[in-house]
Rosetta silent file (secondary structure, phi, psi, omega in degrees, C-alpha in Angstrom):
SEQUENCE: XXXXXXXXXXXXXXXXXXXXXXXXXXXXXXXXXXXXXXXXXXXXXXXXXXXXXXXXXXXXXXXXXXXXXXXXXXXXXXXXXXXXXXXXXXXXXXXXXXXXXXXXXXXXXXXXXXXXXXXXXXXXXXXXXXXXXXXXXXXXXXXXXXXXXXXXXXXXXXXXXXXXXXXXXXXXXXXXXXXXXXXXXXXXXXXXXXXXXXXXXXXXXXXXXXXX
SCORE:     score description
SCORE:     0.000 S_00000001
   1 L     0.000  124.275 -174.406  262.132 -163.878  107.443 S_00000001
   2 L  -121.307  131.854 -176.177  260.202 -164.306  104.432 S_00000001
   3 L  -112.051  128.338  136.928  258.093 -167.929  104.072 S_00000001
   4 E   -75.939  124.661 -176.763  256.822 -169.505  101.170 S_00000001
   5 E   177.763  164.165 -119.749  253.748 -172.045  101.836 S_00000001
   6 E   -93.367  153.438 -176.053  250.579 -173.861  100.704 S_00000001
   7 L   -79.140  112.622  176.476  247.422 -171.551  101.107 S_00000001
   8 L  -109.552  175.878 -168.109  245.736 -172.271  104.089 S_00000001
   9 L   -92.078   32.487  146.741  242.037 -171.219  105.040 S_00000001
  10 L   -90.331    2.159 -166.782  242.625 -168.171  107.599 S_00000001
  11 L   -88.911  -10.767  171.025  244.621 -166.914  104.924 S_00000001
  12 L   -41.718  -38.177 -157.334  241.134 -166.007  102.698 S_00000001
  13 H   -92.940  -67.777 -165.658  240.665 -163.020  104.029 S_00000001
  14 H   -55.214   57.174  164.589  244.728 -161.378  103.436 S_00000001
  15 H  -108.778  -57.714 -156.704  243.520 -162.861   99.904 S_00000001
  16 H   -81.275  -61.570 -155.252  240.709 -160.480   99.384 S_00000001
  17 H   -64.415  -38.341 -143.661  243.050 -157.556  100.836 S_00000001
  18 H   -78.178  -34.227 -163.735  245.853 -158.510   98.670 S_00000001
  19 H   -89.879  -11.100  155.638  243.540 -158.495   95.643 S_00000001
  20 H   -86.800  -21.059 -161.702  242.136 -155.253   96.178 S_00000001
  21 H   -92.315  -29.539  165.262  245.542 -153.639   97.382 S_00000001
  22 L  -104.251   -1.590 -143.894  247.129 -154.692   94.093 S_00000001
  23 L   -65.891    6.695 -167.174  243.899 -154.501   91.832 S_00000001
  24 E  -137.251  109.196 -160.886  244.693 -151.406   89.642 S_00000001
  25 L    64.805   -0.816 -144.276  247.343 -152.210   87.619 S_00000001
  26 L   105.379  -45.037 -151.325  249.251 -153.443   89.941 S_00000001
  27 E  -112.542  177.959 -165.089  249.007 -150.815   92.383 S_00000001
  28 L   -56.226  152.882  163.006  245.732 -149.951   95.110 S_00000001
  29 L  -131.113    5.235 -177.756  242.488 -149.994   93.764 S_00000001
  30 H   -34.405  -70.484 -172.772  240.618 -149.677   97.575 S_00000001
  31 H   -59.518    6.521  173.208  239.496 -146.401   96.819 S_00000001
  32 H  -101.776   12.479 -174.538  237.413 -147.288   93.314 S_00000001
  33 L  -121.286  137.836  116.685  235.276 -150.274   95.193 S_00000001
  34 L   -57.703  -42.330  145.765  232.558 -150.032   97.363 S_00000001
  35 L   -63.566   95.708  160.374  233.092 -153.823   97.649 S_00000001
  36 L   -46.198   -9.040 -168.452  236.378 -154.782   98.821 S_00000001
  37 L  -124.065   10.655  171.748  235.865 -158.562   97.807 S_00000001
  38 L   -74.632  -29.517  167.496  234.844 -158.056   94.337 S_00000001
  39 L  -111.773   32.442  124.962  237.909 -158.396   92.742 S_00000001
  40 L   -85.703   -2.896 -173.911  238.963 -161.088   94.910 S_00000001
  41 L   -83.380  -19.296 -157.527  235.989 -162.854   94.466 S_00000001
  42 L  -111.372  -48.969 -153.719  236.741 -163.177   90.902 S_00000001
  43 L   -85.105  -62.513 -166.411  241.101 -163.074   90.539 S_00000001
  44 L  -106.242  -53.265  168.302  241.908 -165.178   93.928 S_00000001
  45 H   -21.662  -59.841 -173.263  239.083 -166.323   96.257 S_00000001
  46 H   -96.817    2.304  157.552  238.020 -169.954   93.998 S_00000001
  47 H   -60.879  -65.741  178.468  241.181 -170.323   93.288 S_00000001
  48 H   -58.032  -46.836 -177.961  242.497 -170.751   96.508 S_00000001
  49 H   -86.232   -4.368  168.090  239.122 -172.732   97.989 S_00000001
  50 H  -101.228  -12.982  179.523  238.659 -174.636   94.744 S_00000001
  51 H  -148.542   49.116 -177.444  241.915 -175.773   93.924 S_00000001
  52 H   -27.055  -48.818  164.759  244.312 -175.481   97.190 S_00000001
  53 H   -53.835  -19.307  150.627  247.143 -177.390   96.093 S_00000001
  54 H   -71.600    5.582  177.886  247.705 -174.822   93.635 S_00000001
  55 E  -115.727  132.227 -172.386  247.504 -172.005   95.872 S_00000001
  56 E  -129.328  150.420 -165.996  250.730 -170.625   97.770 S_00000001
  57 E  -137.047  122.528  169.454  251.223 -168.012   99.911 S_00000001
  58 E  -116.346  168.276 -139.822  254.043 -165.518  101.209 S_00000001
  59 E  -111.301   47.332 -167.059  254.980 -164.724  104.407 S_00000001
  60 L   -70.087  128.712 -169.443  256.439 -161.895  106.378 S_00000001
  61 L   -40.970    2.960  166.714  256.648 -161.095  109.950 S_00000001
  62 L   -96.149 -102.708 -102.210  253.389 -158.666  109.430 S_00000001
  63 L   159.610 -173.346 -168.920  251.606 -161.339  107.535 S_00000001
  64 E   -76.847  136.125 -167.352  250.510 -163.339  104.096 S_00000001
  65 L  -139.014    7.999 -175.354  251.959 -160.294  101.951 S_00000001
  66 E  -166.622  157.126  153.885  251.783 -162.145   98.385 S_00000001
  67 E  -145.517  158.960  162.268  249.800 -165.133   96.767 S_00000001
  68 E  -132.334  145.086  176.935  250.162 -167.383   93.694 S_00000001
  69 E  -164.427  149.745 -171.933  247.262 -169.404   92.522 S_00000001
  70 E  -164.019 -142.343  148.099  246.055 -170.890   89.778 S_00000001
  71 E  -155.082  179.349 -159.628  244.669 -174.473   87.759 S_00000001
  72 L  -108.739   -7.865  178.683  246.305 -176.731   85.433 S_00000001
  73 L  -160.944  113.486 -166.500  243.445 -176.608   83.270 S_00000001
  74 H  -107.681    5.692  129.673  241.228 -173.699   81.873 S_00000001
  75 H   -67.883    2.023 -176.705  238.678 -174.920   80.419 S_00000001
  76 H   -89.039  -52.824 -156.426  237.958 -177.285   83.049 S_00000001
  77 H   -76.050  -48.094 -175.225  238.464 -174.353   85.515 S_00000001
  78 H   -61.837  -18.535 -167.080  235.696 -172.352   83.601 S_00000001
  79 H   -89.223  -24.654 -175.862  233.383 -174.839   83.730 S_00000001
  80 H   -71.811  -53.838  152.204  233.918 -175.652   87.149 S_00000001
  81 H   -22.867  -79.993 -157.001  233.177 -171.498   88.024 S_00000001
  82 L   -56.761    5.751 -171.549  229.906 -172.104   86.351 S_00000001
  83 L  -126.122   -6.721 -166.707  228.729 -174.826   88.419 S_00000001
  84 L  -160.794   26.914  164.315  230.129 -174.189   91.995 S_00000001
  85 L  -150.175  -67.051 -163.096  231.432 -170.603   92.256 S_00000001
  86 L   -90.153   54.769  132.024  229.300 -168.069   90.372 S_00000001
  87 L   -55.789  -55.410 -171.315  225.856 -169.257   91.301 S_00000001
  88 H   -83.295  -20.996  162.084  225.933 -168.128   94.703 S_00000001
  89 H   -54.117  -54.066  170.986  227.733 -164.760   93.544 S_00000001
  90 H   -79.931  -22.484  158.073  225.108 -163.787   91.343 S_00000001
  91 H   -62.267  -27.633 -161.533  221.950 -164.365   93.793 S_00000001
  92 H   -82.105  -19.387 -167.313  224.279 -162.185   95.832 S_00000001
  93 L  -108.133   90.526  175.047  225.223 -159.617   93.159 S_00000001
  94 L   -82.817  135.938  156.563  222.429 -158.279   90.940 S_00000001
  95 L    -9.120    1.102 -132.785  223.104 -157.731   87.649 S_00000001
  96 L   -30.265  146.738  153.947  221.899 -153.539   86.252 S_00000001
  97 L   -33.019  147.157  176.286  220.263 -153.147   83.579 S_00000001
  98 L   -50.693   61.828 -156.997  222.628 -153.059   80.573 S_00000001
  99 L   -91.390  165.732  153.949  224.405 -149.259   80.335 S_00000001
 100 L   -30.866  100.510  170.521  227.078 -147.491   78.660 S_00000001
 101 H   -24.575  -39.962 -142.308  230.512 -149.565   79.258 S_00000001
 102 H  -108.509  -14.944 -157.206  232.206 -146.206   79.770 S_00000001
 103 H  -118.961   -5.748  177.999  229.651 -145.232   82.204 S_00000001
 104 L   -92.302  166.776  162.258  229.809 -147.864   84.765 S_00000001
 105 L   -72.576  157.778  168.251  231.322 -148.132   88.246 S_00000001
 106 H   -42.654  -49.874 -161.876  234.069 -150.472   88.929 S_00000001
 107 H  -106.762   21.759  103.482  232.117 -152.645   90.667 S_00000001
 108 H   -13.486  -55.864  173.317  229.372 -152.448   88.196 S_00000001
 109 H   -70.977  -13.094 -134.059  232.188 -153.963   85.817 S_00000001
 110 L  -112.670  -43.172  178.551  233.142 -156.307   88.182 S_00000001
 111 L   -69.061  -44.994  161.258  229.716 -157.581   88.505 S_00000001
 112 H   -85.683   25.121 -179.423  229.036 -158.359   85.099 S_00000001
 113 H  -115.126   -2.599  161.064  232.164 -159.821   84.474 S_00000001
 114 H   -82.652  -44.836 -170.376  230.528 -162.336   87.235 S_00000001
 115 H   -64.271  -65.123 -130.310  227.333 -162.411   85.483 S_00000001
 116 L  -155.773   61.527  155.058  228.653 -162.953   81.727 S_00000001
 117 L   -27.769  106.914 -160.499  232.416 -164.320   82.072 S_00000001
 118 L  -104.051  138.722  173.372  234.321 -164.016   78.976 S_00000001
 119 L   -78.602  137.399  163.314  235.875 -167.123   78.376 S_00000001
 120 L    -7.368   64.902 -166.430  239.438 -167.730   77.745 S_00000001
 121 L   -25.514  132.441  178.911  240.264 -167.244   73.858 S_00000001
 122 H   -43.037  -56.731 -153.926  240.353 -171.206   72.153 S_00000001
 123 H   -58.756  -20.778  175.131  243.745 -170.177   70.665 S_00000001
 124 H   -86.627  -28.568 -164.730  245.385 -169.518   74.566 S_00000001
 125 H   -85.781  -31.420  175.378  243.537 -172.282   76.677 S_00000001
 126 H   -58.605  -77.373 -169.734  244.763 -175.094   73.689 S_00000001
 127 H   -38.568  -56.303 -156.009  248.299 -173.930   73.616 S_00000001
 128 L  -146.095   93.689 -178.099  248.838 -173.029   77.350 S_00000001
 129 L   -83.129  -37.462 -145.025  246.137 -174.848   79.263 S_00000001
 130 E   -95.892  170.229 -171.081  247.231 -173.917   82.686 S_00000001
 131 E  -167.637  166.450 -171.317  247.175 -170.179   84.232 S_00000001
 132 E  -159.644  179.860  155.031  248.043 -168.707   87.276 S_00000001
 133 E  -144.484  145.480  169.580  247.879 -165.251   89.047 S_00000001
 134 E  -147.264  145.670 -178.405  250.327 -163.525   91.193 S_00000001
 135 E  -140.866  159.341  174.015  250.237 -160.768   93.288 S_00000001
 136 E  -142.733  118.831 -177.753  252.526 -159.035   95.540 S_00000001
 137 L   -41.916  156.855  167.953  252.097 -156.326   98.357 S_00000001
 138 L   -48.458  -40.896  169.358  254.660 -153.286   97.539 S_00000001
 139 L   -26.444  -63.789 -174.780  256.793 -154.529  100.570 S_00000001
 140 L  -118.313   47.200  164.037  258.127 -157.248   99.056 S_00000001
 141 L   -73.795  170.252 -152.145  258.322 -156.181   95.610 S_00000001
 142 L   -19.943   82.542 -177.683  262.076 -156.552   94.205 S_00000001
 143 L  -137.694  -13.053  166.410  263.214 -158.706   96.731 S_00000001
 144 L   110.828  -27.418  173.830  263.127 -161.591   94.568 S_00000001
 145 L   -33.530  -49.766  165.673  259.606 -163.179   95.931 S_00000001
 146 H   -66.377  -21.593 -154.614  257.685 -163.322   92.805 S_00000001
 147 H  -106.698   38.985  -49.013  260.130 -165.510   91.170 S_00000001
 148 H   101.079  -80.082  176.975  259.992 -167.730   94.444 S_00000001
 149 H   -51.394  -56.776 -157.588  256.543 -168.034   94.509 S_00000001
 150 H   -69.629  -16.915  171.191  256.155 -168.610   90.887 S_00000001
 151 H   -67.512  -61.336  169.024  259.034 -171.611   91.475 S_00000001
 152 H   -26.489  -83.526 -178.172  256.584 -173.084   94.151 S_00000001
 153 H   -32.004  -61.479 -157.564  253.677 -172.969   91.570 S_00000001
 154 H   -85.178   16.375 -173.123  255.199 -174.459   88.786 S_00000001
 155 H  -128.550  -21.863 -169.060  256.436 -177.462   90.831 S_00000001
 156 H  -104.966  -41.302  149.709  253.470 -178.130   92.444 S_00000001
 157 L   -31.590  -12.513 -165.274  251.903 -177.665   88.271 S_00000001
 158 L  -114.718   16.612  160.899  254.638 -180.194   87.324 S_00000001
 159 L  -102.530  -30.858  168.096  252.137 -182.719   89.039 S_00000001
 160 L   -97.497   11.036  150.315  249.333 -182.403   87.187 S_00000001
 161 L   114.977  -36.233 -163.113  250.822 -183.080   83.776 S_00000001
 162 L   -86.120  139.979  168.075  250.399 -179.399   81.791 S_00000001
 163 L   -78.760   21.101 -147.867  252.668 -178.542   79.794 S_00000001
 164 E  -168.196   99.151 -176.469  252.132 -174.935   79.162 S_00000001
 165 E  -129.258  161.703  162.322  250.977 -172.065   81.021 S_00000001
 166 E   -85.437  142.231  154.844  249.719 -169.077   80.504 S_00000001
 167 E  -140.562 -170.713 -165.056  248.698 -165.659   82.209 S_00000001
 168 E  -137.502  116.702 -178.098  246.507 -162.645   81.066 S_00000001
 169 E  -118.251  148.233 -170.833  248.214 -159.361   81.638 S_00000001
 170 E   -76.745  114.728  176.526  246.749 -155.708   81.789 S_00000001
 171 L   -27.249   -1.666 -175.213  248.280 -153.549   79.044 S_00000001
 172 L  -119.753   -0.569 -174.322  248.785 -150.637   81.604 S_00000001
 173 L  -103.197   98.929 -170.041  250.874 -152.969   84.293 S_00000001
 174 H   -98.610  -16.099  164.362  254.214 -152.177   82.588 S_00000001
 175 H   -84.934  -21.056  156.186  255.955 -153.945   85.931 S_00000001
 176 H   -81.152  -37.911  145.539  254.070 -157.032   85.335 S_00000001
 177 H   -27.342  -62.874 -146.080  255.102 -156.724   82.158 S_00000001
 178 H   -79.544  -34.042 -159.462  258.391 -156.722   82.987 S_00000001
 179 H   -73.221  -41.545  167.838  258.239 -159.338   85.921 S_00000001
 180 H   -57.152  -44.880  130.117  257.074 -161.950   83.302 S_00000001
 181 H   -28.795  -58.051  150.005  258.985 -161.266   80.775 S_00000001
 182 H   -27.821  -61.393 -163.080  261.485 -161.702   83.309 S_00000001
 183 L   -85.925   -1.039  172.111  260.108 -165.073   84.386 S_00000001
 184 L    92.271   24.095  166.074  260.190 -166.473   80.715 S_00000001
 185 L   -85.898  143.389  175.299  256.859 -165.389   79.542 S_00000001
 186 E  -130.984  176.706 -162.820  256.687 -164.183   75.916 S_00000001
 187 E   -83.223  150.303  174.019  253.548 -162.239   74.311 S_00000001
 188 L   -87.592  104.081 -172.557  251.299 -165.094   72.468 S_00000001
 189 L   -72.035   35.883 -175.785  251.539 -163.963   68.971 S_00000001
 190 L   -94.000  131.424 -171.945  248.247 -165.397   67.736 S_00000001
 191 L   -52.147  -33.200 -151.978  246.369 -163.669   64.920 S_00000001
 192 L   -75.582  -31.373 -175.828  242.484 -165.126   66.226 S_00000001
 193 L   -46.782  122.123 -160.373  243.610 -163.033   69.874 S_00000001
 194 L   -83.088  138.721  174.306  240.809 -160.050   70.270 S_00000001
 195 L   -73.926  169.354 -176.222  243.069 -156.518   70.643 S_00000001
 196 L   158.928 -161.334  167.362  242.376 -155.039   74.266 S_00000001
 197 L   -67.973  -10.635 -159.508  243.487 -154.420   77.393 S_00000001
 198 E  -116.139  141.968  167.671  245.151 -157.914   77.952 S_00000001
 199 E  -108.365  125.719  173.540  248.136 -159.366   76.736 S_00000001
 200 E   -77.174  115.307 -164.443  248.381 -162.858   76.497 S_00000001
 201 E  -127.894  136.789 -177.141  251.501 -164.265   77.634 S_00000001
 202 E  -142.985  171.115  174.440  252.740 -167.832   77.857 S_00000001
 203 E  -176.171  153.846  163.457  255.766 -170.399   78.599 S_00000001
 204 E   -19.003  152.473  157.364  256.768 -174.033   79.002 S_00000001
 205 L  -106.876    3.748 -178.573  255.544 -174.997   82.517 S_00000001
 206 L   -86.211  150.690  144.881  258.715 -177.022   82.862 S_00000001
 207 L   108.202  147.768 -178.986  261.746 -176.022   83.695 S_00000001
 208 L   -94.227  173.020  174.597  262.827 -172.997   86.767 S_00000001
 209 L   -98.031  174.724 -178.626  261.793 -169.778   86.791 S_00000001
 210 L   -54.382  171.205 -172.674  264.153 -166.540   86.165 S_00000001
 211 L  -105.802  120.222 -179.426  265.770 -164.851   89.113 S_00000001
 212 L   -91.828    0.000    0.000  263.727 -161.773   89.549 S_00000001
């Protein structure tokens, strides 16, 4: 029996595991953290406790085995980080000295990407104010789940008015690629968009999603 349903708070923790368990690419990243919450602190964690109607969760007789979460508006959402989520993150986290990029630890990156956020490009957060993330354990990978979840999300998104969403995907997760693509995301084709690791992808928020 697999359950779709609204993120509740015991579920914070299979949050943090989910978001380390998928964090590389898609696939584990446990072994490259000393901190297990670092990339949930940043991907899922304020999602879920800052904007809970937008957070969903699925459900398998082991346990919360997926999340989707996200906000309807991302500039809002950034601003909203800076005033009530990375404050207490950064007394907790210091900062290093500045180093080689190439030369850091994960959660070295992970820590200044707390410290010194890069905001959303203008040309993605205008177009396609809303964003989301989804992740899914390997278990219940093509079973049809993401596109389930991502139905949830956009329905409970079809309340707060945006029309447009967005996600940010890593150039080496060619199955996230695919699943979005899938789901009726197309690459944002904007010249002002910085090359990198991320691909910017967007779609209507109206409207169901594909059959995964």
């Amino acid at each position: 029996m697999l359950t779709v349903r609204p993120f509740r708070a015991d579920d914070l923790d299979a949050l943090y595991r989910i978001s380390l368990a998928t964090g590389l690419a898609g696939d584990d990243a446990s072994h490259l953290y000393a901190d297990p919450k670092l990339i949930g602190h940043i991907y899922s964690a304020p999602y879920a406790l800052l904007e809970p109607d937008l957070a969903f969760v699925v459900e398998d007789q082991d346990g919360v085995a997926g999340f989707a979460v996200g906000t309807a508006d991302t500039i809002a959402w950034e601003d909203r980080l800076e005033r009530l989520w990375w404050p207490s993150l950064r007394e907790q986290y210091a900062l290093l000295p500045q180093s080689d990029p190439a030369s850091r630890s994960d959660d070295q990156r992970r820590i200044a990407m707390i410290h010194r956020p890069a905001p959303t490009p203008a040309a993605v957060s205008s177009g396609f104010p809303a964003h989301l993330h989804l992740n899914l354990l390997p278990r219940l990978r093509g079973r049809g789940m993401g596109a389930r979840l991502l139905h949830h999300w956009l329905a409970a998104l079809g309340r707060h008015g945006a029309k447009a969403t967005h996600v940010a995907v890593n150039r080496a997760n060619s199955r996230a690629l695919q699943f979005w693509n899938r789901m009726g995301f197309r690459d944002l084709p904007l010249e002002s968009l910085p090359e990198g690791r991320t691909i910017w992808m967007g779609r209507p928020s109206a409207g169901r999603a594909c059959k995964e």
